[in-house]
CHARMM internal coordinates of N, CA and C (Angstrom, degrees):
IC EDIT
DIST 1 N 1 CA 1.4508
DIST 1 CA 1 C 1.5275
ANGL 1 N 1 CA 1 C 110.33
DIST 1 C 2 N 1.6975
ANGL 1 CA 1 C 2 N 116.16
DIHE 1 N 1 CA 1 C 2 N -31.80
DIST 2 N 2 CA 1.1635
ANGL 1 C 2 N 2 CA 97.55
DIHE 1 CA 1 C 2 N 2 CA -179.17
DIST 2 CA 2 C 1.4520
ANGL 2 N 2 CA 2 C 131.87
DIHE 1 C 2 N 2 CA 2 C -88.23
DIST 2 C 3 N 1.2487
ANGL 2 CA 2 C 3 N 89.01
DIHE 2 N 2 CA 2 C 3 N -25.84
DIST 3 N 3 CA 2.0056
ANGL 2 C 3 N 3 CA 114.00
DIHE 2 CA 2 C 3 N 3 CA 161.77
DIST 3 CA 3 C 1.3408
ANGL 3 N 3 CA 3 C 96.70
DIHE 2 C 3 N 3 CA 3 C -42.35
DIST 3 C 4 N 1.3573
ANGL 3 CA 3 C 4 N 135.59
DIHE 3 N 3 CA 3 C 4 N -74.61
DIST 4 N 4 CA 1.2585
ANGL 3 C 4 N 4 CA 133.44
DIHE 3 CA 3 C 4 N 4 CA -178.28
DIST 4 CA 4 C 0.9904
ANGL 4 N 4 CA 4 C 135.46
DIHE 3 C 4 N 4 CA 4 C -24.38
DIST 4 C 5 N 1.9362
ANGL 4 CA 4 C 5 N 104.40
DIHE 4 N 4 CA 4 C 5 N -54.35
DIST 5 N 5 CA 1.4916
ANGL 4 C 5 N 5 CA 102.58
DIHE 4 CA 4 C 5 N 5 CA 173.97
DIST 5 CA 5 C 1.6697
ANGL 5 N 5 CA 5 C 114.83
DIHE 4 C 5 N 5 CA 5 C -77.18
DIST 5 C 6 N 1.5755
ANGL 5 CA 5 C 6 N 82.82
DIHE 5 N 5 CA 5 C 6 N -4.45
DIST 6 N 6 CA 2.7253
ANGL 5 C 6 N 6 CA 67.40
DIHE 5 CA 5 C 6 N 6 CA -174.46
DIST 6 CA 6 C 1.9747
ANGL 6 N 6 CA 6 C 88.49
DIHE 5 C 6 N 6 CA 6 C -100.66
DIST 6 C 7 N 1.1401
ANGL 6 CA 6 C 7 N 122.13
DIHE 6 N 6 CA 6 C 7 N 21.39
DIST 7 N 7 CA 1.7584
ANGL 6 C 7 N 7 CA 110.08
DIHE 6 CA 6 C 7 N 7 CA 153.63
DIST 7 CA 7 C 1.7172
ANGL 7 N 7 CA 7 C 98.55
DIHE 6 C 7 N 7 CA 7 C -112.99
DIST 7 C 8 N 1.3836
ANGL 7 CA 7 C 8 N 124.02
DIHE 7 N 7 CA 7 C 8 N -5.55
DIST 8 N 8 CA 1.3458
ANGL 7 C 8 N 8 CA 102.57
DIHE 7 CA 7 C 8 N 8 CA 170.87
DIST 8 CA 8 C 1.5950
ANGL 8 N 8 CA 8 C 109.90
DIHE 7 C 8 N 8 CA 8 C -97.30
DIST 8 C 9 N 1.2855
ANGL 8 CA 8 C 9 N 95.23
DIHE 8 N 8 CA 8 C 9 N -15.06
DIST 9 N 9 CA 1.6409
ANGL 8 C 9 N 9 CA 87.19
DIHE 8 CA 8 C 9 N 9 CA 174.29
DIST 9 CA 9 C 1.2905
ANGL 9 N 9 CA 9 C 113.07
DIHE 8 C 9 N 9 CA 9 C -92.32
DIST 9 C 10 N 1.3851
ANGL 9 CA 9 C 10 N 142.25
DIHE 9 N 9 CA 9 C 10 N 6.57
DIST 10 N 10 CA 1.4000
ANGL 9 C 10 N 10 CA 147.19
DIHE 9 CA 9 C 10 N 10 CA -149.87
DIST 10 CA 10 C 1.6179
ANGL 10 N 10 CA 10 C 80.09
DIHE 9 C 10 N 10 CA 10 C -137.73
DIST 10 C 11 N 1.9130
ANGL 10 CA 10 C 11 N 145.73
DIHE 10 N 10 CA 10 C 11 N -35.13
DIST 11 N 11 CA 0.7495
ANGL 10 C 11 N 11 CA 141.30
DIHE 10 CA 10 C 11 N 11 CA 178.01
DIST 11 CA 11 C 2.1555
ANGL 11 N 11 CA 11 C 101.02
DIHE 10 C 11 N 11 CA 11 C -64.78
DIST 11 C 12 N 1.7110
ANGL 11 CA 11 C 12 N 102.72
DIHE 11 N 11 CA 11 C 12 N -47.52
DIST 12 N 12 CA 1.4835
ANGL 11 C 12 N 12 CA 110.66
DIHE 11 CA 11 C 12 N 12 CA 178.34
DIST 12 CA 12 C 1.3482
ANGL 12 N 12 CA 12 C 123.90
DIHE 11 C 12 N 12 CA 12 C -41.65
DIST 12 C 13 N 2.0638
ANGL 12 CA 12 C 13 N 104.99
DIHE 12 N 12 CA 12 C 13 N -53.33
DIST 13 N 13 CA 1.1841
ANGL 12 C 13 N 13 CA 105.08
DIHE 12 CA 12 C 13 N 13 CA -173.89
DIST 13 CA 13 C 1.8237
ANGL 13 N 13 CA 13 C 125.48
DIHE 12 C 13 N 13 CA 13 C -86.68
DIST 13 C 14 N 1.2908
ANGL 13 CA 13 C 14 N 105.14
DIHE 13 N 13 CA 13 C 14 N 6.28
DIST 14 N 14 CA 1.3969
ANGL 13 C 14 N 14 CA 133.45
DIHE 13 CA 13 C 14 N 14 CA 159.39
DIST 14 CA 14 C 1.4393
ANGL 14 N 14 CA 14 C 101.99
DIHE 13 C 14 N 14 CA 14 C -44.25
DIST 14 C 15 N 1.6053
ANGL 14 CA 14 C 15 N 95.19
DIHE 14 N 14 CA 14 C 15 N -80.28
DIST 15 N 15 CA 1.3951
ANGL 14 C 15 N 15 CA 133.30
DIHE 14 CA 14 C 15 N 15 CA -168.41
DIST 15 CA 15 C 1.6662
ANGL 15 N 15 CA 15 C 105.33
DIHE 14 C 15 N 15 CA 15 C -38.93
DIST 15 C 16 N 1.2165
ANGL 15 CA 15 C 16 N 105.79
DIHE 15 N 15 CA 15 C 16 N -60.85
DIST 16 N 16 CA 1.3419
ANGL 15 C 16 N 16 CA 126.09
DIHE 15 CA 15 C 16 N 16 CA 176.89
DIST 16 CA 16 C 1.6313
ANGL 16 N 16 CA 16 C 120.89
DIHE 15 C 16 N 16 CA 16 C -39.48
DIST 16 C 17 N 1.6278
ANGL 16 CA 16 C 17 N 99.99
DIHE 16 N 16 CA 16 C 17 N -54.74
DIST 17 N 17 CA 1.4458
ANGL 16 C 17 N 17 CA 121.69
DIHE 16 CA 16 C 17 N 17 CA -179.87
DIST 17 CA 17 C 1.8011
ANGL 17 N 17 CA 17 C 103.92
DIHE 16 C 17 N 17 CA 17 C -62.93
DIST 17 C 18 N 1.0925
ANGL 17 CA 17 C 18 N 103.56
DIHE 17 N 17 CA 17 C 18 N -49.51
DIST 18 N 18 CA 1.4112
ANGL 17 C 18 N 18 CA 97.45
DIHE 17 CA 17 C 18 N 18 CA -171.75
DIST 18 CA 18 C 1.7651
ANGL 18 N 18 CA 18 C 112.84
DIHE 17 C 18 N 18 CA 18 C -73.37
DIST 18 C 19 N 1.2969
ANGL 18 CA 18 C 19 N 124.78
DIHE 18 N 18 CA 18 C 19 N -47.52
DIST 19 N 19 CA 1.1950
ANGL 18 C 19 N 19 CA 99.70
DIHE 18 CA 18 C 19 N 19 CA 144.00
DIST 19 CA 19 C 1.3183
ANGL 19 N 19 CA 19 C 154.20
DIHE 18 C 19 N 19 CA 19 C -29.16
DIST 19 C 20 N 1.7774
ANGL 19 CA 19 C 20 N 106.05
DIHE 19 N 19 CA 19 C 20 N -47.52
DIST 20 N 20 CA 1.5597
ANGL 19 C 20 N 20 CA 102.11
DIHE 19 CA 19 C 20 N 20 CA 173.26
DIST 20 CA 20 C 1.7495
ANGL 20 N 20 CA 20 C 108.41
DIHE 19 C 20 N 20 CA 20 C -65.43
DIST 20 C 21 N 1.5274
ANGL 20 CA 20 C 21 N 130.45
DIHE 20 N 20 CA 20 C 21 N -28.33
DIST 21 N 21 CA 0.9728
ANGL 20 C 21 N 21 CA 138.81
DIHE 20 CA 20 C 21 N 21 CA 168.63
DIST 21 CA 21 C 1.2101
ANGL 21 N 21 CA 21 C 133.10
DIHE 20 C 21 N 21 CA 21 C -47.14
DIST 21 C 22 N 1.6457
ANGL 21 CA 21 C 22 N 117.41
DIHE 21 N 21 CA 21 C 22 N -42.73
DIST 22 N 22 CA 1.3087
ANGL 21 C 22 N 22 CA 143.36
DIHE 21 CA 21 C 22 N 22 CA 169.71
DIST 22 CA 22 C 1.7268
ANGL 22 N 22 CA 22 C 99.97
DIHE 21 C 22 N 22 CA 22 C -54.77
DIST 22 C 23 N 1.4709
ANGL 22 CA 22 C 23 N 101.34
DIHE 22 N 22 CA 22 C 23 N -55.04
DIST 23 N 23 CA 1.7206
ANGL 22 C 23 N 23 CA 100.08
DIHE 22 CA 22 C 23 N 23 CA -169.23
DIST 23 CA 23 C 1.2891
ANGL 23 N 23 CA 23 C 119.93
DIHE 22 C 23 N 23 CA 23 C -68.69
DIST 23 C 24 N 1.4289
ANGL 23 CA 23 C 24 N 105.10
DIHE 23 N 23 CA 23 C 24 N -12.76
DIST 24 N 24 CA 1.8252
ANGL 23 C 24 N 24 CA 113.76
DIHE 23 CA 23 C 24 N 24 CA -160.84
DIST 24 CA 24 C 1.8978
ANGL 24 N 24 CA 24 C 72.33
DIHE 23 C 24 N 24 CA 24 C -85.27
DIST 24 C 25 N 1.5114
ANGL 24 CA 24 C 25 N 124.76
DIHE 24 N 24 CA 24 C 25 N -65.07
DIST 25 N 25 CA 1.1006
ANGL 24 C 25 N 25 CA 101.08
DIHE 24 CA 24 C 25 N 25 CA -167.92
DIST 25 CA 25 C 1.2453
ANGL 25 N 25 CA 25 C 139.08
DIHE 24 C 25 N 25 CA 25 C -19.04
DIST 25 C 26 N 1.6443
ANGL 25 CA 25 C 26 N 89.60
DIHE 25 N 25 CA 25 C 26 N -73.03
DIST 26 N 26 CA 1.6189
ANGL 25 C 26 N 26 CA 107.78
DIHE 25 CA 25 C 26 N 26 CA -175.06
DIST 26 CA 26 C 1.4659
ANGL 26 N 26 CA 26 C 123.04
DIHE 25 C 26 N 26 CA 26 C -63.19
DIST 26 C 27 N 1.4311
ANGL 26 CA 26 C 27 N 103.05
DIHE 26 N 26 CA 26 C 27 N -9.41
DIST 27 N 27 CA 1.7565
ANGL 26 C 27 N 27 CA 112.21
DIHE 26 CA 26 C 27 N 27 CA 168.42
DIST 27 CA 27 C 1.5644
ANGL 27 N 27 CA 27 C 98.37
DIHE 26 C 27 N 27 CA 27 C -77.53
DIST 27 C 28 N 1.5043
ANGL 27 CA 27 C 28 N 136.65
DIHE 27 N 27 CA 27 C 28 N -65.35
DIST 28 N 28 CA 1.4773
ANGL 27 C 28 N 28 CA 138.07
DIHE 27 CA 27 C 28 N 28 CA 161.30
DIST 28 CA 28 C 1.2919
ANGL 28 N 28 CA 28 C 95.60
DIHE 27 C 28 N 28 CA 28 C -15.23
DIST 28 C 29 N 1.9010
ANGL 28 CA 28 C 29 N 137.22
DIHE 28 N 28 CA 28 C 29 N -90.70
DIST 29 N 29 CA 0.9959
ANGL 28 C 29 N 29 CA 147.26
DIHE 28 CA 28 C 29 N 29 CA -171.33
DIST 29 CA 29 C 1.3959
ANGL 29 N 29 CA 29 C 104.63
DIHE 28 C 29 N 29 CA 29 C -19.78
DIST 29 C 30 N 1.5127
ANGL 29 CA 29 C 30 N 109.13
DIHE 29 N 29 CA 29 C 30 N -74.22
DIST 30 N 30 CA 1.5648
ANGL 29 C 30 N 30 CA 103.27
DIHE 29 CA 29 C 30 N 30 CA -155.81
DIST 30 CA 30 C 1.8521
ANGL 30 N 30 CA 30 C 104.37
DIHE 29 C 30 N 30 CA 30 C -69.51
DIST 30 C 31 N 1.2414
ANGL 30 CA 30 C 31 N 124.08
DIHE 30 N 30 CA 30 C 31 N -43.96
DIST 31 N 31 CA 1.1357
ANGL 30 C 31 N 31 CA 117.57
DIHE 30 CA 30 C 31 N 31 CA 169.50
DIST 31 CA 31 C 1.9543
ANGL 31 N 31 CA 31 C 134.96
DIHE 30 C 31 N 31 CA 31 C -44.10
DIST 31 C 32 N 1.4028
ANGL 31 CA 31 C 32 N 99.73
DIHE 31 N 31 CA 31 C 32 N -23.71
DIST 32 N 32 CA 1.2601
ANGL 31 C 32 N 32 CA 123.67
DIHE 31 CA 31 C 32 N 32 CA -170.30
DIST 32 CA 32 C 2.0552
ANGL 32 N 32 CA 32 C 90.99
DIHE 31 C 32 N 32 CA 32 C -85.06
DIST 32 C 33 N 0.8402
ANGL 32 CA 32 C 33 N 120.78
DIHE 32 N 32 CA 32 C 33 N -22.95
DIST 33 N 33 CA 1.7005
ANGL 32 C 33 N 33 CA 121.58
DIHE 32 CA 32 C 33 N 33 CA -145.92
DIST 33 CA 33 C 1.5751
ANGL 33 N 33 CA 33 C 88.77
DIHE 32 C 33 N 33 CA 33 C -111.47
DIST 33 C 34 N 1.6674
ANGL 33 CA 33 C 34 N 108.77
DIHE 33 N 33 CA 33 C 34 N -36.08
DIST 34 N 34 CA 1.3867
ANGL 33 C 34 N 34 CA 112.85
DIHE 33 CA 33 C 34 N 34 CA 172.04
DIST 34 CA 34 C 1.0765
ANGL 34 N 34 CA 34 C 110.06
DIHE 33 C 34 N 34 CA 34 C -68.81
DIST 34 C 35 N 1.1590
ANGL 34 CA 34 C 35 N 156.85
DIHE 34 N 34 CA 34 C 35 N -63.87
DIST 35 N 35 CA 1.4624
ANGL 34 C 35 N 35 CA 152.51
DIHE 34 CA 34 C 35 N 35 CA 92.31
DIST 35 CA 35 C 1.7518
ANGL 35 N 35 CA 35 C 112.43
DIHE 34 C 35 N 35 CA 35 C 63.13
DIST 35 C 36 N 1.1938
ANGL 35 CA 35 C 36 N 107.08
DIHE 35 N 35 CA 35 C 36 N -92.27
DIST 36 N 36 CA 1.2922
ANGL 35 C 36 N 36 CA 125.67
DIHE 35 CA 35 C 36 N 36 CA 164.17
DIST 36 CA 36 C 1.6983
ANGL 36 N 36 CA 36 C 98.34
DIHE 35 C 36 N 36 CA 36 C -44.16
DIST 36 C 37 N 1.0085
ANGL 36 CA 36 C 37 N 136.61
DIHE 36 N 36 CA 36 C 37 N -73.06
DIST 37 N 37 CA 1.3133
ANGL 36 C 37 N 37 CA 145.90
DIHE 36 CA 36 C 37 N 37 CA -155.84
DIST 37 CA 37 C 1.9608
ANGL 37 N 37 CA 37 C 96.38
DIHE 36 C 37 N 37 CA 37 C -56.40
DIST 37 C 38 N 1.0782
ANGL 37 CA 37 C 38 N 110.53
DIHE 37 N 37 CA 37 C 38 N -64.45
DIST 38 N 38 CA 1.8636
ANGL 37 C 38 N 38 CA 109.94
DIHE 37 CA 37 C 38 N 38 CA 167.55
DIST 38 CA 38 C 1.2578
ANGL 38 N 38 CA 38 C 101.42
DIHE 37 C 38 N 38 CA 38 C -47.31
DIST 38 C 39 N 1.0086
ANGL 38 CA 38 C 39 N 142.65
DIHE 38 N 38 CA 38 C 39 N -89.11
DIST 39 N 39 CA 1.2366
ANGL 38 C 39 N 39 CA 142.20
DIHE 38 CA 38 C 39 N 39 CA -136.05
DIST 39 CA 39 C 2.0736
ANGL 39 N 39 CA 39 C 101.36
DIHE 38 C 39 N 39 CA 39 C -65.31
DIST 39 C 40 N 1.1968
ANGL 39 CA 39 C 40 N 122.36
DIHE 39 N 39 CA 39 C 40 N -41.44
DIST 40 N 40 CA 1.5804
ANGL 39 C 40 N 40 CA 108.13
DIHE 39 CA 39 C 40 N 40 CA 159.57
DIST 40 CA 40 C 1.7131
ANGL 40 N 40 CA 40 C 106.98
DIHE 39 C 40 N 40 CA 40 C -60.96
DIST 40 C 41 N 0.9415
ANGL 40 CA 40 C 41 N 144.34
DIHE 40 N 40 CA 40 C 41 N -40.53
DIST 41 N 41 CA 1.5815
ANGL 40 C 41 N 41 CA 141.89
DIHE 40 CA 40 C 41 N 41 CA -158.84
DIST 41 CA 41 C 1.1576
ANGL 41 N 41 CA 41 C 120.36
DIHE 40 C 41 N 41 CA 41 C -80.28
DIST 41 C 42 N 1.7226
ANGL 41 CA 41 C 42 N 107.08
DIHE 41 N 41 CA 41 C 42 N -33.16
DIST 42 N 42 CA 1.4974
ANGL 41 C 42 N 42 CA 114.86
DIHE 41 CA 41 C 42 N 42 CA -170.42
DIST 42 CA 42 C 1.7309
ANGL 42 N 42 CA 42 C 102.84
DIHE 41 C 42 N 42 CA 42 C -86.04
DIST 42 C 43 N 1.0854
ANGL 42 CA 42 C 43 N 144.95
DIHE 42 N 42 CA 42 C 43 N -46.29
DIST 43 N 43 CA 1.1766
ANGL 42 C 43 N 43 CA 129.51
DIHE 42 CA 42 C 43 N 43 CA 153.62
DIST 43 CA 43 C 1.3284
ANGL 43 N 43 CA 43 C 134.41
DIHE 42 C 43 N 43 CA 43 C -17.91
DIST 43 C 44 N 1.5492
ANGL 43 CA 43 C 44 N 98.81
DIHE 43 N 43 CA 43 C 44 N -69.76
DIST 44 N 44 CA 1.6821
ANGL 43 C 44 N 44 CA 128.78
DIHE 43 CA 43 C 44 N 44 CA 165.82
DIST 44 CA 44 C 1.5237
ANGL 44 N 44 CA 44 C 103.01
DIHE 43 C 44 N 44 CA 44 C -21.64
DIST 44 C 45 N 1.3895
ANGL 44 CA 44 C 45 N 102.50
DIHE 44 N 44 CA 44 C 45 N -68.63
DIST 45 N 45 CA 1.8406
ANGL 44 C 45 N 45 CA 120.94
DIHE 44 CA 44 C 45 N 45 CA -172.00
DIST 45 CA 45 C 1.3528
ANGL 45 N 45 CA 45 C 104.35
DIHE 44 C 45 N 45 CA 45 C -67.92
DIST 45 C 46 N 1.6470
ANGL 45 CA 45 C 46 N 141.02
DIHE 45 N 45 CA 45 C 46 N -52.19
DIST 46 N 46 CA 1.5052
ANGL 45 C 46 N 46 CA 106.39
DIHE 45 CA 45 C 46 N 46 CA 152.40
DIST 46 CA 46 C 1.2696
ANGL 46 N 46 CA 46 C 140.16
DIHE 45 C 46 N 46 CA 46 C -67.27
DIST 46 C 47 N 1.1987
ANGL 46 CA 46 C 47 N 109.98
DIHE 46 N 46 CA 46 C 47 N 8.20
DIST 47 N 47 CA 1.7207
ANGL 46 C 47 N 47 CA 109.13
DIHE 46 CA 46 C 47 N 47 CA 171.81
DIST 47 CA 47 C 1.3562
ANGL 47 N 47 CA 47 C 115.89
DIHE 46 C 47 N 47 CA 47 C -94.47
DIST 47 C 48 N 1.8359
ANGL 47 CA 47 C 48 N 115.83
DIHE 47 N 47 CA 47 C 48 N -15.86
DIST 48 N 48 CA 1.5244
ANGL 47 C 48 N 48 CA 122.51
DIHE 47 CA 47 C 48 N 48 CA 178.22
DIST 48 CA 48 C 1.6817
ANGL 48 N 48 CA 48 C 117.55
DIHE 47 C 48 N 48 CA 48 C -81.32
DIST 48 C 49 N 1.7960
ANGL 48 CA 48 C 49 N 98.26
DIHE 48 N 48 CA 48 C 49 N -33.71
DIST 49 N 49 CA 1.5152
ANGL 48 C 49 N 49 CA 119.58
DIHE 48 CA 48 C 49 N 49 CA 168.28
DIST 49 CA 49 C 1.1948
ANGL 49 N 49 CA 49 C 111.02
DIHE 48 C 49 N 49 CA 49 C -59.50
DIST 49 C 50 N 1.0477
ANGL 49 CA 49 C 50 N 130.54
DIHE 49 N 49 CA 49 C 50 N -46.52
DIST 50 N 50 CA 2.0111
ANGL 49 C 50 N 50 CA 136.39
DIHE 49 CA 49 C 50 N 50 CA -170.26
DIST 50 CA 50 C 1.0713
ANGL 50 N 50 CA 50 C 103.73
DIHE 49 C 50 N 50 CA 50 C -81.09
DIST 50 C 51 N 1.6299
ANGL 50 CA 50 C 51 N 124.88
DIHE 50 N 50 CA 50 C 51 N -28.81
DIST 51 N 51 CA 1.8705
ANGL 50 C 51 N 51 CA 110.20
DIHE 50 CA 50 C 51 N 51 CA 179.09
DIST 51 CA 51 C 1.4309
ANGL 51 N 51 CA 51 C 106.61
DIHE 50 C 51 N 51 CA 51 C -107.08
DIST 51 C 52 N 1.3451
ANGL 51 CA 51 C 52 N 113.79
DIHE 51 N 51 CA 51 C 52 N 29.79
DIST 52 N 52 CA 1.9208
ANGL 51 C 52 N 52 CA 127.55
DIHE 51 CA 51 C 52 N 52 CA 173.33
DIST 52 CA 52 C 1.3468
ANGL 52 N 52 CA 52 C 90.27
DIHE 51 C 52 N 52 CA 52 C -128.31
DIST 52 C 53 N 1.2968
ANGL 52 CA 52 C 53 N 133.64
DIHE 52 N 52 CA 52 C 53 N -54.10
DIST 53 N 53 CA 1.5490
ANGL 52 C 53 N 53 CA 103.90
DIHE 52 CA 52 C 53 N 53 CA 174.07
DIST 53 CA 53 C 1.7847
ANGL 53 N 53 CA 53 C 131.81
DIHE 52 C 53 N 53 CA 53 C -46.24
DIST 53 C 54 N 1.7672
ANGL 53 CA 53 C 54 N 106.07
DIHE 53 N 53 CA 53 C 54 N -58.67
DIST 54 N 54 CA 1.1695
ANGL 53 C 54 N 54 CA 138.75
DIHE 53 CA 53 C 54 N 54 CA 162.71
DIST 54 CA 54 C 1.4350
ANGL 54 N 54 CA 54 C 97.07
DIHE 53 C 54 N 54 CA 54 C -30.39
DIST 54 C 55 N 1.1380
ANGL 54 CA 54 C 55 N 139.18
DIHE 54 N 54 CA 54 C 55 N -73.55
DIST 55 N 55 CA 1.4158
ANGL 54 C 55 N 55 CA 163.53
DIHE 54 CA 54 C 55 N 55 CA -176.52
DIST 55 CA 55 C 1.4969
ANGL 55 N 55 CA 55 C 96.25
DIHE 54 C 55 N 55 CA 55 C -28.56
DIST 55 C 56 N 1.5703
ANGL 55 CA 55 C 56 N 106.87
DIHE 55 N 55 CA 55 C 56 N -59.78
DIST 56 N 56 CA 1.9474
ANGL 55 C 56 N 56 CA 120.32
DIHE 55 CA 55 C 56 N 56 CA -159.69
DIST 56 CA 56 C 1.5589
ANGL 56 N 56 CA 56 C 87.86
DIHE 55 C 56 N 56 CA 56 C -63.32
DIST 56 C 57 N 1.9183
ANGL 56 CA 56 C 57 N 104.75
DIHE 56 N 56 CA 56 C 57 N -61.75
DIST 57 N 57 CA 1.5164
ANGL 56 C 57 N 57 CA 96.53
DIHE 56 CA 56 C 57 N 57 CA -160.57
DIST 57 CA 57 C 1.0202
ANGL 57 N 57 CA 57 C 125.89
DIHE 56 C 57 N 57 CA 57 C -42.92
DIST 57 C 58 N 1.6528
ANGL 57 CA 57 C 58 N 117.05
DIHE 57 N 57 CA 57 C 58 N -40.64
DIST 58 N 58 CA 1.1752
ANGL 57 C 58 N 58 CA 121.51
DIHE 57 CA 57 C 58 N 58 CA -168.14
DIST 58 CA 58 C 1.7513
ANGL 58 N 58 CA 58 C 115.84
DIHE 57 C 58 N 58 CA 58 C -70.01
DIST 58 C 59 N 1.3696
ANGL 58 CA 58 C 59 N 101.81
DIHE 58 N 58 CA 58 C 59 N -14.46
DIST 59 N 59 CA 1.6816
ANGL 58 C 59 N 59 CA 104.41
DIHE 58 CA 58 C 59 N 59 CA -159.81
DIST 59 CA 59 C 1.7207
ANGL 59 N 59 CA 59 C 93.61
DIHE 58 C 59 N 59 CA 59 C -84.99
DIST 59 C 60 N 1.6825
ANGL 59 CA 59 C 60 N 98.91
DIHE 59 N 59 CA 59 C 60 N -49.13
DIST 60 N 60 CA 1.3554
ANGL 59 C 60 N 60 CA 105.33
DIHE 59 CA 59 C 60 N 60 CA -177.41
DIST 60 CA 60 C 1.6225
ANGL 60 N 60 CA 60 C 105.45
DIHE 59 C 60 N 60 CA 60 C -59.95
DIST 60 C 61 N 1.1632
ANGL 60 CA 60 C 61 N 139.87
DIHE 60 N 60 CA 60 C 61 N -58.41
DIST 61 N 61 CA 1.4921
ANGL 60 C 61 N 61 CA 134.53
DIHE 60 CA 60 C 61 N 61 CA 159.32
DIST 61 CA 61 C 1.5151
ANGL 61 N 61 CA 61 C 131.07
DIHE 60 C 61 N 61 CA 61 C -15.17
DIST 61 C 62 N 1.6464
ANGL 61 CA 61 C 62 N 93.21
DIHE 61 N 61 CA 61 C 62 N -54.21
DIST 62 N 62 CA 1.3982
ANGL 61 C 62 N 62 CA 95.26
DIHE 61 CA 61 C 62 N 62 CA 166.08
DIST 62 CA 62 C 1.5381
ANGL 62 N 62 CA 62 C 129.91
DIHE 61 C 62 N 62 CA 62 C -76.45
DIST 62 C 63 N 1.2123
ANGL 62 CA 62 C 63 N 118.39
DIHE 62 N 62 CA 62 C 63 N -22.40
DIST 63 N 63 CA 1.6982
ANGL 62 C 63 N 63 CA 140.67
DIHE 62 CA 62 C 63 N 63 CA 141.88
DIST 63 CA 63 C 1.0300
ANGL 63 N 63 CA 63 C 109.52
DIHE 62 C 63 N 63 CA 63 C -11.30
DIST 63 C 64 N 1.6539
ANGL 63 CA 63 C 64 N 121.03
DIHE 63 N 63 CA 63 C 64 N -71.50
DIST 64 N 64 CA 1.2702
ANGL 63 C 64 N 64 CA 145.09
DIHE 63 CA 63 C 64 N 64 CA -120.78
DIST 64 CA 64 C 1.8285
ANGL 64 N 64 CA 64 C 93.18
DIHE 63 C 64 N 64 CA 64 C -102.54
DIST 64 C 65 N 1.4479
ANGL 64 CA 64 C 65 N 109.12
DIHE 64 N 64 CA 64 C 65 N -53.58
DIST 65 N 65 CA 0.8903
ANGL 64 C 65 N 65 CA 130.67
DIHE 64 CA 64 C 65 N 65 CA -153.69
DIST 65 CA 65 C 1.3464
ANGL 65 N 65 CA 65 C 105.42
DIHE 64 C 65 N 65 CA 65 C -73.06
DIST 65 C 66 N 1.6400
ANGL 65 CA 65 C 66 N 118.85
DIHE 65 N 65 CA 65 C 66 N -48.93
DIST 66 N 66 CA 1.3448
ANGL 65 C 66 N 66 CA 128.87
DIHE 65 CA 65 C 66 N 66 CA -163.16
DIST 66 CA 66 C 1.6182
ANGL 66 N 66 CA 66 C 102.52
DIHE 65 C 66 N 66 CA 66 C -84.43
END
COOR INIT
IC SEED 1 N 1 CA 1 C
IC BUILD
């Protein structure tokens, strides 16, 4: 009987470990995807800023000019 309980508790803290493991993953996962997710966007967002500036000068230029 007592053998029993130190493989069910050695079966528990198994159990346990691999869970905390599972979560560390999926914390990696989502951080990794966030990750991925900046690095396409942040470009994006200086390339939308530079052809809205470009955009003003030119409008205000042509303003100025005409």
């Amino acid at each position: 009987m007592l053998e029993h309980n130190k493989e069910q508790a050695v079966l528990e803290k198994i159990h346990a470990d691999i869970s905390r493991i599972y979560a560390e993953q999926r914390k990696l996962n989502a951080e990794s995807h966030k990750i991925t997710r900046e690095n396409f966007w942040y470009p994006v967002g200086i390339a939308i800023g530079f052809f809205t500036a470009v955009g003003t000068v030119m409008a205000i230029a042509q303003k100025l000019l005409a």
